[in-house]
C-alpha positions as CSV (number, residue, x, y, z in Angstrom):
1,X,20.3,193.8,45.1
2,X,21.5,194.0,41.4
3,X,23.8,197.3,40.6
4,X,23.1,198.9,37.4
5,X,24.1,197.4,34.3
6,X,24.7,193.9,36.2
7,X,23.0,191.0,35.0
8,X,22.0,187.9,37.2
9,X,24.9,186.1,35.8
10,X,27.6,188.8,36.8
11,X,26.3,189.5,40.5
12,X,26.0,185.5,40.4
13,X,30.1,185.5,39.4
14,X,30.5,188.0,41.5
15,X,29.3,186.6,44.3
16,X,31.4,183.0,43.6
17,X,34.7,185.0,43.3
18,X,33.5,186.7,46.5
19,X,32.5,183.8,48.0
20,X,36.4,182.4,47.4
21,X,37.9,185.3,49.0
22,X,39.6,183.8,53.0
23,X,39.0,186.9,54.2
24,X,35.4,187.6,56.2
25,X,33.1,189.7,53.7
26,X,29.9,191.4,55.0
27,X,27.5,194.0,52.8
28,X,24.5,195.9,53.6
29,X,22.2,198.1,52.2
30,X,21.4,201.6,52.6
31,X,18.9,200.2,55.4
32,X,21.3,197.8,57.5
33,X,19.9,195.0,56.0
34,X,22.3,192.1,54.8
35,X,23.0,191.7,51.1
36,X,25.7,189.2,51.2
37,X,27.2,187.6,53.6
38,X,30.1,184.9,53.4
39,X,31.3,181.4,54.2
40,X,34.5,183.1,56.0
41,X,32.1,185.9,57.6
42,X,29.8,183.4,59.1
43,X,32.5,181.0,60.6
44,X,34.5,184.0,62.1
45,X,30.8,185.1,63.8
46,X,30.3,181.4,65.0
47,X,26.6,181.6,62.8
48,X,24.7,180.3,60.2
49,X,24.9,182.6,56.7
50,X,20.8,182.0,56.9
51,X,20.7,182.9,60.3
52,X,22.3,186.5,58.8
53,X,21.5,186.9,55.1
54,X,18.3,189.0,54.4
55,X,18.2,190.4,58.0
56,X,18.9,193.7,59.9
57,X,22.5,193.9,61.2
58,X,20.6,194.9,64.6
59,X,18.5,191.7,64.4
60,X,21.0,189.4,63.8
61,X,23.7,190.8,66.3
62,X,21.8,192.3,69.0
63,X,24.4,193.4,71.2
64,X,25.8,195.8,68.6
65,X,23.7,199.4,68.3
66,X,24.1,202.2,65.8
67,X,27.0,203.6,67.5
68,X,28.9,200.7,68.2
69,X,28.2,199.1,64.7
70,X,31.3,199.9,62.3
71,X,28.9,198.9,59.4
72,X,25.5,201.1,60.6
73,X,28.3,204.0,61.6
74,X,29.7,204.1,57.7
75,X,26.1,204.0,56.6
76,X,25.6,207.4,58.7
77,X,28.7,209.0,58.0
78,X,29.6,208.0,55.0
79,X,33.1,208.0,55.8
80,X,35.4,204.7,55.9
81,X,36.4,203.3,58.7
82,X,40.0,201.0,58.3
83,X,41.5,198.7,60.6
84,X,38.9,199.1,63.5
85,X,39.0,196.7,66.5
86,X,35.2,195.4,67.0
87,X,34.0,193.3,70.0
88,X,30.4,192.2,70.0
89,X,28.2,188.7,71.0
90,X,26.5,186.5,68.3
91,X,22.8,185.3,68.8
92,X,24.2,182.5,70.9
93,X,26.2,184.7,73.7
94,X,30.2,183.9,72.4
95,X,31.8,186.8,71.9
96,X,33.8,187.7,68.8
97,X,36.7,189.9,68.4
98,X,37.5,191.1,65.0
99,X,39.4,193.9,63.2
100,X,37.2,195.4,60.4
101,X,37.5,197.7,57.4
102,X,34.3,199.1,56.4
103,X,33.8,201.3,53.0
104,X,30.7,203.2,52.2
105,X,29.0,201.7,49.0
106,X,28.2,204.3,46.7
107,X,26.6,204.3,42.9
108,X,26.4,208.0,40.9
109,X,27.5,209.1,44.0
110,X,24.5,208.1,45.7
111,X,25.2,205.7,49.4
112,X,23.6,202.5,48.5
113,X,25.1,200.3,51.7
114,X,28.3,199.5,53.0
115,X,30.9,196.7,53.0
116,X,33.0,195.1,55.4
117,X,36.1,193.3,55.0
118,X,37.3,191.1,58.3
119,X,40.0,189.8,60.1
120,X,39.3,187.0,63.3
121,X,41.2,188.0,66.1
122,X,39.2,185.8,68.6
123,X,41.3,182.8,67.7
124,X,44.1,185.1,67.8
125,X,43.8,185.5,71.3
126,X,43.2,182.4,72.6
127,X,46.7,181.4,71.0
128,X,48.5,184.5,72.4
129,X,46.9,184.4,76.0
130,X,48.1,180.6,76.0
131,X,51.4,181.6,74.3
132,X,51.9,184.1,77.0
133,X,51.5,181.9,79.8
134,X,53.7,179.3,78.1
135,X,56.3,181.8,78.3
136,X,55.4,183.6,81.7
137,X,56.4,179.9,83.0
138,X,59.7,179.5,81.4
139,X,61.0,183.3,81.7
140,X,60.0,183.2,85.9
141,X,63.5,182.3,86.8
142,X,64.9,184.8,84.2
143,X,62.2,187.4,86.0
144,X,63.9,186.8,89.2
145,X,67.6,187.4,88.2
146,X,66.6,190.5,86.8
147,X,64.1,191.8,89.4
148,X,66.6,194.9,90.1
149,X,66.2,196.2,86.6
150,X,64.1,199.4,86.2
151,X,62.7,198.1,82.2
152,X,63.9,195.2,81.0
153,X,62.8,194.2,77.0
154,X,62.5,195.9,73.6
155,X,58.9,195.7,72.3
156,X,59.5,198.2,69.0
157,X,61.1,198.0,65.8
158,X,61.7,200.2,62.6
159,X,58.5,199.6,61.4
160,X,56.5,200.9,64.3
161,X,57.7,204.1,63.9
162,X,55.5,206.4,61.8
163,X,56.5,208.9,59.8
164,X,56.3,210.8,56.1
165,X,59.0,212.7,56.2
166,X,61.9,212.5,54.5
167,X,64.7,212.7,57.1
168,X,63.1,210.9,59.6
169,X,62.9,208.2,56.8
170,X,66.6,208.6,56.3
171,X,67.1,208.1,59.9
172,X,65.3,205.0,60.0
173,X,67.8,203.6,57.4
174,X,70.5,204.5,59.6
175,X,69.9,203.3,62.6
176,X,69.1,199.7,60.3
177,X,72.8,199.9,59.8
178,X,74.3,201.3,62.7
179,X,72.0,198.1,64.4
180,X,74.9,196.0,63.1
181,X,77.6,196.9,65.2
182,X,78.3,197.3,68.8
183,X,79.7,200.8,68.7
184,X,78.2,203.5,71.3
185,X,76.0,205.6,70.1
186,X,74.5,209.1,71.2
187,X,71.2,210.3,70.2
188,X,70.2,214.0,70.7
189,X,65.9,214.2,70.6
190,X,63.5,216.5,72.9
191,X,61.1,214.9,75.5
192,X,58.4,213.3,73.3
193,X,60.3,212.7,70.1
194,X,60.6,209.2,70.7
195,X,64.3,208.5,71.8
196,X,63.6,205.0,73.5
197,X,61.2,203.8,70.5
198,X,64.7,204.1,68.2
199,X,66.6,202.8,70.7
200,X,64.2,199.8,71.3
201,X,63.7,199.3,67.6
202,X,67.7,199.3,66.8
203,X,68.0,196.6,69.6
204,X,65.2,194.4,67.9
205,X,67.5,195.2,64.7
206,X,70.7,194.0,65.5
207,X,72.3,190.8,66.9
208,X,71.7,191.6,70.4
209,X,68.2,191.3,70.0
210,X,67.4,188.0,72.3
211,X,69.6,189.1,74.5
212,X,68.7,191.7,77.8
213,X,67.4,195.4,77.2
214,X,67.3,197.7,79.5
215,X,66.9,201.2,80.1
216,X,67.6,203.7,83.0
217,X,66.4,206.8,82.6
218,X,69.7,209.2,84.3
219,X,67.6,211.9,86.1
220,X,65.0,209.6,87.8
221,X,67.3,208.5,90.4
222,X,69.2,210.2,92.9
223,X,73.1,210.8,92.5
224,X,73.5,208.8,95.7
225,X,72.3,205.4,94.6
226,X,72.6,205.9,90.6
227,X,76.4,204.4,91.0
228,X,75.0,201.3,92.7
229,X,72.3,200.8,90.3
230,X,74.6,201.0,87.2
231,X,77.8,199.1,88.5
232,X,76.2,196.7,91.5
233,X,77.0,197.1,94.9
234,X,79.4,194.7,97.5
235,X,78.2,193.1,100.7
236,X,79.6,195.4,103.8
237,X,80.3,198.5,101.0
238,X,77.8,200.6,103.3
239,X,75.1,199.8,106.0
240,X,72.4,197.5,104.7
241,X,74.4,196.6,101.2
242,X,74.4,193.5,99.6
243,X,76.1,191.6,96.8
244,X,74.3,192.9,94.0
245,X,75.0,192.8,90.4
246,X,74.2,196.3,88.8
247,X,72.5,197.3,85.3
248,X,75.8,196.6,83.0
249,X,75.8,192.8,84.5
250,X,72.4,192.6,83.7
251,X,72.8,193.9,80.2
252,X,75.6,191.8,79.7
253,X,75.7,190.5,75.9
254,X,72.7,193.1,75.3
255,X,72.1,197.0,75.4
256,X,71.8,199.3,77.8
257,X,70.1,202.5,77.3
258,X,71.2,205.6,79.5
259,X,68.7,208.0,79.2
260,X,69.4,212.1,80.0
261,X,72.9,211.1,80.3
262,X,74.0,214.5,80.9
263,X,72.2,214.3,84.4
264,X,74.4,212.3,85.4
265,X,77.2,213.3,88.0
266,X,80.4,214.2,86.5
267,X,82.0,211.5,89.1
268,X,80.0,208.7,87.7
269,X,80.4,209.3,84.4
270,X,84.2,209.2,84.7
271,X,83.5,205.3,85.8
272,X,81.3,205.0,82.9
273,X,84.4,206.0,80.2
274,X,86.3,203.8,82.3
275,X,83.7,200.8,81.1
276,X,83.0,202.2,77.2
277,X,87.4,202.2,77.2
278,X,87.8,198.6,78.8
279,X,84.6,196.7,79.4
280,X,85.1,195.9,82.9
281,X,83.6,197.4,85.9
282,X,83.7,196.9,89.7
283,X,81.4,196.9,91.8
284,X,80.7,199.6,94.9
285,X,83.0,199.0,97.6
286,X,84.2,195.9,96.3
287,X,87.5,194.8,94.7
288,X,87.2,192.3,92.1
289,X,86.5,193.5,88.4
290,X,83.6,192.3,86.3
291,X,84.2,191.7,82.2
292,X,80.6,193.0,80.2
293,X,79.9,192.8,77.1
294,X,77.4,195.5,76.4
295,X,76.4,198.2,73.8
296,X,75.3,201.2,75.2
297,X,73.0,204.0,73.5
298,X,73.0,207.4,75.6
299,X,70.6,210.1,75.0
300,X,70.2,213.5,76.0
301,X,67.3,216.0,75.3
302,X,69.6,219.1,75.2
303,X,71.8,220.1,72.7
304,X,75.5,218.4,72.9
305,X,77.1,221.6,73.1
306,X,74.8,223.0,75.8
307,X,76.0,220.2,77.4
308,X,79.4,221.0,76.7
309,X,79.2,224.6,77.9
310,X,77.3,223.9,80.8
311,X,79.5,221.1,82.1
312,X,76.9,219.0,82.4
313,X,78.6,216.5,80.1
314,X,82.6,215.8,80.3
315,X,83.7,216.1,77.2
316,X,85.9,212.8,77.1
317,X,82.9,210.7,77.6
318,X,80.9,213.0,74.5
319,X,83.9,212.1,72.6
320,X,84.0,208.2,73.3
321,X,79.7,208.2,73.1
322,X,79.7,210.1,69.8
323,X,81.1,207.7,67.7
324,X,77.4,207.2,65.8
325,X,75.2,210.2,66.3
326,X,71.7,210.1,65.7
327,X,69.2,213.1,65.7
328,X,65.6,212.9,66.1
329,X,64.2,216.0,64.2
330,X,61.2,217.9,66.4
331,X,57.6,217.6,65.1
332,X,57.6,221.1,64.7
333,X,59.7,220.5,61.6
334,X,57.9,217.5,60.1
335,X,54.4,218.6,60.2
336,X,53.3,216.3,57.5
337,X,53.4,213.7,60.4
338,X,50.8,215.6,62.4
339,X,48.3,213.8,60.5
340,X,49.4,210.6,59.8
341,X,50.3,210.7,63.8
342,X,47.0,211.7,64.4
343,X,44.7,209.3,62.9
344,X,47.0,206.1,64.1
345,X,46.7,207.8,67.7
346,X,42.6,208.0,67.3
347,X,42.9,204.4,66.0
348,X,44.9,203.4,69.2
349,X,42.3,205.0,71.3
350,X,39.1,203.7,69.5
351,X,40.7,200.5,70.2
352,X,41.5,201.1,74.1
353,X,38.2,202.7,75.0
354,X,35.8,201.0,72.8
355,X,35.0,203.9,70.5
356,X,34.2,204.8,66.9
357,X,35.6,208.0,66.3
358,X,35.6,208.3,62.8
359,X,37.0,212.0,61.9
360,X,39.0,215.1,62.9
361,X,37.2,218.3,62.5
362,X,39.2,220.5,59.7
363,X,39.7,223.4,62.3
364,X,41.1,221.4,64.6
365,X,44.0,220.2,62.1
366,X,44.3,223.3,61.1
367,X,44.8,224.5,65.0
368,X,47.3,221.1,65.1
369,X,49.2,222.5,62.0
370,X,49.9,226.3,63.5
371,X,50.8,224.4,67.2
372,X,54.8,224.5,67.8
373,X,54.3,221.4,69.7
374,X,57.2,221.7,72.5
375,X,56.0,218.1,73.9
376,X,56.4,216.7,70.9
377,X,55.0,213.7,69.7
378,X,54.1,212.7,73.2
379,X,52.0,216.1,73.4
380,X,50.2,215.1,70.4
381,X,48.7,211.4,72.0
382,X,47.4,213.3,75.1
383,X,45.8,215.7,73.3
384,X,44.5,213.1,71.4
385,X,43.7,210.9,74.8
386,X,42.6,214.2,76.5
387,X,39.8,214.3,73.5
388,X,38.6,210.8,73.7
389,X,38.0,210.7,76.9
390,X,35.4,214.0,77.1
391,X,33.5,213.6,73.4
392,X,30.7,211.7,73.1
393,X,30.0,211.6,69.9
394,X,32.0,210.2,66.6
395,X,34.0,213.6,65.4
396,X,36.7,215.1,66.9
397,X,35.7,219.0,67.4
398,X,38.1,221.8,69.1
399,X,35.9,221.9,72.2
400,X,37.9,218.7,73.0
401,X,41.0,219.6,72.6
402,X,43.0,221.2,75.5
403,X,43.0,224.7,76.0
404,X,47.0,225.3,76.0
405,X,46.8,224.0,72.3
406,X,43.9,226.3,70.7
407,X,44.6,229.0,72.8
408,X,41.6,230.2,74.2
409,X,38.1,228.8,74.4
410,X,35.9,229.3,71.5
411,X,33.6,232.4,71.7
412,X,30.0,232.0,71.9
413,X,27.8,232.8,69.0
414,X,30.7,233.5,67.1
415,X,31.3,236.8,68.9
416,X,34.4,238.4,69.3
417,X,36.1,237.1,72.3
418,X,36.5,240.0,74.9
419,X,39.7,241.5,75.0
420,X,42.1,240.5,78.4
421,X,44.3,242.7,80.0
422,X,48.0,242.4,79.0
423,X,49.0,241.5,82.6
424,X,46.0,238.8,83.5
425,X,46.8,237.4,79.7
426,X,50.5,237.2,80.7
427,X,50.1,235.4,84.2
428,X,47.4,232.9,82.1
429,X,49.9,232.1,79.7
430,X,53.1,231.6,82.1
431,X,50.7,229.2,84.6
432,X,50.2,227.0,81.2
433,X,53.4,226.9,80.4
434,X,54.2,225.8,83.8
435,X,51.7,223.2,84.1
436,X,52.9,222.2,81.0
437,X,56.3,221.7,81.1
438,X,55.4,219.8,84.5
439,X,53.3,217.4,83.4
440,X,55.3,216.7,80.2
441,X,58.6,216.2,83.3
442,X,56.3,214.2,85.4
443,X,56.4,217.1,88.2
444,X,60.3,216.5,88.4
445,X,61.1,220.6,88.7
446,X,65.0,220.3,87.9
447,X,63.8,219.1,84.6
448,X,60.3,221.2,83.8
449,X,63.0,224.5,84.4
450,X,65.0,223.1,81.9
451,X,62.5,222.6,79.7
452,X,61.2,226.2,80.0
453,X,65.1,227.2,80.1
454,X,64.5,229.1,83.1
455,X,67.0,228.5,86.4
456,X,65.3,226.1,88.9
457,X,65.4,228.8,91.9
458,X,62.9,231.2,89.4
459,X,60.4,228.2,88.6
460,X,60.6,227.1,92.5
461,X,59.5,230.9,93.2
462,X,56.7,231.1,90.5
463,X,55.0,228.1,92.2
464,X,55.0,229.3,95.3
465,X,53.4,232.6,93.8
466,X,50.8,230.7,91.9
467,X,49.7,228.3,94.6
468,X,51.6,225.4,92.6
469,X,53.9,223.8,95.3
């Protein structure tokens, strides 16, 4: 296939310079049939180029179809396709794993084929899964020592978090620096703004970063046992206790992360100034002290002087935690993210469920845009998940997104949408919000009333109205 106004000899250079290129290169035409095809291409697909070159895309790799086929998919759409994870069989059974960016090929504006650009991950794997056992075999012991921790390891950095906007860009850049030294530090975020991701990635930043992570989330465990869980517990200290070392042992020479700090009891965090003021802490019901080395990072998801007011916080321990204070803006207020969040979470779940979703209907980015978005970022993925999992096809429409978001179902026809009665549309609304606010709590109820800034006795009641308990 010669383009207009290319002679033999240019396709001919055109196709050496390609043929250079170490990345895997792969055109077809308007028809699915192969064009060009190189070196890199054909070793990454375990194949022959001849076996390829002049041939269907369905002939030659008969396990793929139209709608698994990044390549046949562009040539439908039209619409690019980057960084797509692609599993498929060659002719001879092996299976390949690749990561492909495919761009529509268009000349005056007319689609002509598509081209594919490569990247082997099968090799990839093979190293990683081997690496990973390598290293499941030398951390065991480690495994062991720690088995007491709730979450133990950093996995983000800086990097992975995704954002345009300019003060959450600025914030990234602080927590850089602030990674450098080992003062406390307090970070105010709602649920779903992605508290532990900064936390994780200003671990992975600073010089604690081979040593221990770990994170305890303050509300998830009962007053009762939280002391023993942070500071370790003595043999004979209460029926049934051991000698146990607690979370700051653990984290000793790394970071701890106390999550919803302001649930914990005012008792406990006296003990927990104690440690920030001299780095040694004693165990439940034991008498000898313990020296730790550890940075902690505290969080809360209410304001600090909530907190404050409320009593839910002592103010001595605010004081000591707040010497760097670091404030995760809600996506309501950056919502040039929605987007950019949007596409990397359809990207994340092409790749999880084996799907080629290639496009977000305008309306629904519009319906995204006016959304306040009180779950945050964290909201945003399951309504992305929530879609996935119910379309079929490869656009993203609003009959896949969750009612709470657009509000009420689409009419029919396009006809007006009968009018509710005020009290019916009220009860609707509160039973979402409800819902909502306990699945974004993980049915803890303390927490969802919080969340809807109700007390807890009113929310109890409303469940037992709506046949929620």
């Amino acid at each position: 296939m010669l383009l207009n106004g290319t002679d033999k000899k240019e396709m001919e250079m055109i196709q050496a310079i390609l043929g250079t290129i170490d990345e895997g290169i792969h055109a077809v035409d308007a028809n699915g049939i192969t064009v060009f095809y190189n070196h890199v291409a054909a070793k990454h697909d375990a194949v022959e180029r001849e076996e390829v070159l002049g041939k269907h895309l369905l002939e030659a790799f008969p396990s793929l179809s139209p709608a698994t086929s990044t390549l046949m998919k562009v040539i439908q759409t039209g619409e690019p396709i980057y960084n797509q994870h692609q599993s498929y069989y060659n002719i001879r059974g092996t299976l390949i794993d690749m990561v492909n960016t495919t761009l529509p090929i268009k000349v005056d504006g007319e689609l002509v084929g598509a081209v594919e650009i490569a990247k082997d991950l099968t090799k990839v794997k093979q190293l990683s899964e081997k690496l990973i056992d390598l290293q499941a075999k030398v951390e065991t012991g480690q495994r062991k020592k720690k088995a007491a921790t709730t979450q133990a390891g950093a996995k983000y950095h800086v990097t992975d978090i995704i954002t345009n906007d300019a003060a959450f860009e600025q914030l990234k850049k602080k927590a850089l620096k602030v990674a450098a030294t080992s003062s406390p530090i307090l970070i105010y975020g709602e649920t779903g703004t992605g508290k532990e991701l900064l936390v994780q990635s200003i671990h992975n930043a600073s010089p604690r970063q081979s040593e221990a992570f770990i994170a305890q989330n303050c509300a998830a465990i009962p007053s009762s046992l939280l002391e023993g869980i942070l500071f370790g517990t003595a043999k004979g200290s209460y029926t049934g206790a051991v000698d146990r070392p607690g979370l700051f042992e653990l984290a000793d020479g790394g970071t701890l992360f106390l999550d919803e700090i302001n649930s914990m009891p005012l008792d406990i965090q006296a003990k927990l100034l104690r440690v920030l003021e001299n780095g040694v802490i004693r165990r439940v019901g034991g008498t000898k002290e313990h020296e730790v080395n550890v940075r902690i990072i505290a969080a809360m998801n209410e304001p600090a002087e909530v907190c404050l007011r409320e009593k839910t916080l002592r103010s001595d321990l605010y004081y000591r935690l707040n010497v760097i204070n670091l404030q995760i803006p809600p996506l309501r207020n950056r919502k040039g993210d929605i987007p950019l969040l949007t596409d990397h979470f359809v990207q994340k779940y092409n790749f999880l469920f084996g799907k080629l979703v290639t496009k977000v209907a305008e309306e629904v980015k519009a319906v995204f845009n006016r959304y306040n978005w009180p779950g945050n970022v964290r909201e945003l993925e399951h309504a992305i998940e929530s879609a996935m999992n119910v379309m079929d096809g490869d656009i993203i429409t609003l009959d896949h997104i969750p009612l709470h978001i657009t509000g009420e179902a689409p009419p029919e026809n396009g006809a007006a949408a009968p009018l509710q009665p005020l009290r019916q549309a009220l009860m609707e609304t509160e039973e979402n919000l409800i819902r909502q606010a306990l699945a974004e709590t993980g049915g803890n109820i303390q927490k969802a009333a919080k969340l809807l800034e109700i007390p807890r006795q009113t929310l109890q009641y409303k469940l037992t109205k709506l046949g929620l308990s």
